[in-house]
C-alpha positions in Angstrom: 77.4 149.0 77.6 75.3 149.7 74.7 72.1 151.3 77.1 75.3 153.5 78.8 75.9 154.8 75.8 72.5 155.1 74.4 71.7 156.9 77.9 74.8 159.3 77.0 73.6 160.2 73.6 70.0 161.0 74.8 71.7 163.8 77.6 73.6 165.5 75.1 70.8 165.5 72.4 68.8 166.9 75.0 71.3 169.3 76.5 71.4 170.8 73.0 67.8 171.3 73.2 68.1 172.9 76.2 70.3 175.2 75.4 68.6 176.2 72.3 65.2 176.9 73.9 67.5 179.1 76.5 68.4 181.5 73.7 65.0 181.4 72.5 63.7 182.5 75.8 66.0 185.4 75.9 65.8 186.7 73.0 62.3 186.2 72.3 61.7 187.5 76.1 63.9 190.7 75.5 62.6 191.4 72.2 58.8 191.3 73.0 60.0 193.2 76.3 61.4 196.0 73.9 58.1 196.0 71.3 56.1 196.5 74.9 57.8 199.0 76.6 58.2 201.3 73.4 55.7 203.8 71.5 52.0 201.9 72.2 50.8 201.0 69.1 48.3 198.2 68.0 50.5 196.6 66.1 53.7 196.6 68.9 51.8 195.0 71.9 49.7 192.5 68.9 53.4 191.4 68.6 55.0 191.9 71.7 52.1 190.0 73.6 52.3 187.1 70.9 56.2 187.2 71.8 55.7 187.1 75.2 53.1 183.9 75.2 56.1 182.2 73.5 58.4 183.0 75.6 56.6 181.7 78.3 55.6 178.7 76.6 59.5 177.9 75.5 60.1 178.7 78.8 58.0 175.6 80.1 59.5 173.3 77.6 62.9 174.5 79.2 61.5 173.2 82.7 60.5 170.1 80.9 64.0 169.4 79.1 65.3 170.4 82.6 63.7 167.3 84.2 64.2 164.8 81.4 67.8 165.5 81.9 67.4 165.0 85.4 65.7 161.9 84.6 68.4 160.6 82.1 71.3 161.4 84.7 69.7 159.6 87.2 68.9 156.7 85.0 72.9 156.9 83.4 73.9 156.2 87.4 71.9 153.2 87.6 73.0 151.7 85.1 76.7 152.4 85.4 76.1 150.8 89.1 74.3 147.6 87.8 
């Protein structure tokens, strides 16, 4: 009973995560999208690139949590079938 639980604590940990790192890629994503499509200056698409390469990069820890969550639900049926 104790690995059930330990299994439950680990999906919502990591569904707060996830939803964390979703804000960040839209906001982030939508603010770098703003600095690029504005006035062009050296210092707007420095920042809105930089932006932009975390966005994608929080955007690939987002497909990671995805599939650790996947992971733990599938591991959270075993062991309520065992």
């Amino acid at each position: 009973m104790a690995r059930i639980d330990e299994i439950r604590e680990k999906i919502k940990l990591r569904t707060e995560a996830f939803r964390l790192l979703w804000v960040t890629v839209l906001t982030v994503g939508g603010g770098s999208m703003g600095l690029l499509l504005g006035e062009i200056t050296l210092r707007r698409w420095l920042f809105g690139l930089a932006g932009a390469g975390l966005a994608v990069a929080s955007a690939e820890m987002l497909r990671r949590v995805y599939r650790s969550i996947e992971r733990e639900i599938q591991n959270l049926r075993e062991a309520q079938s065992e």
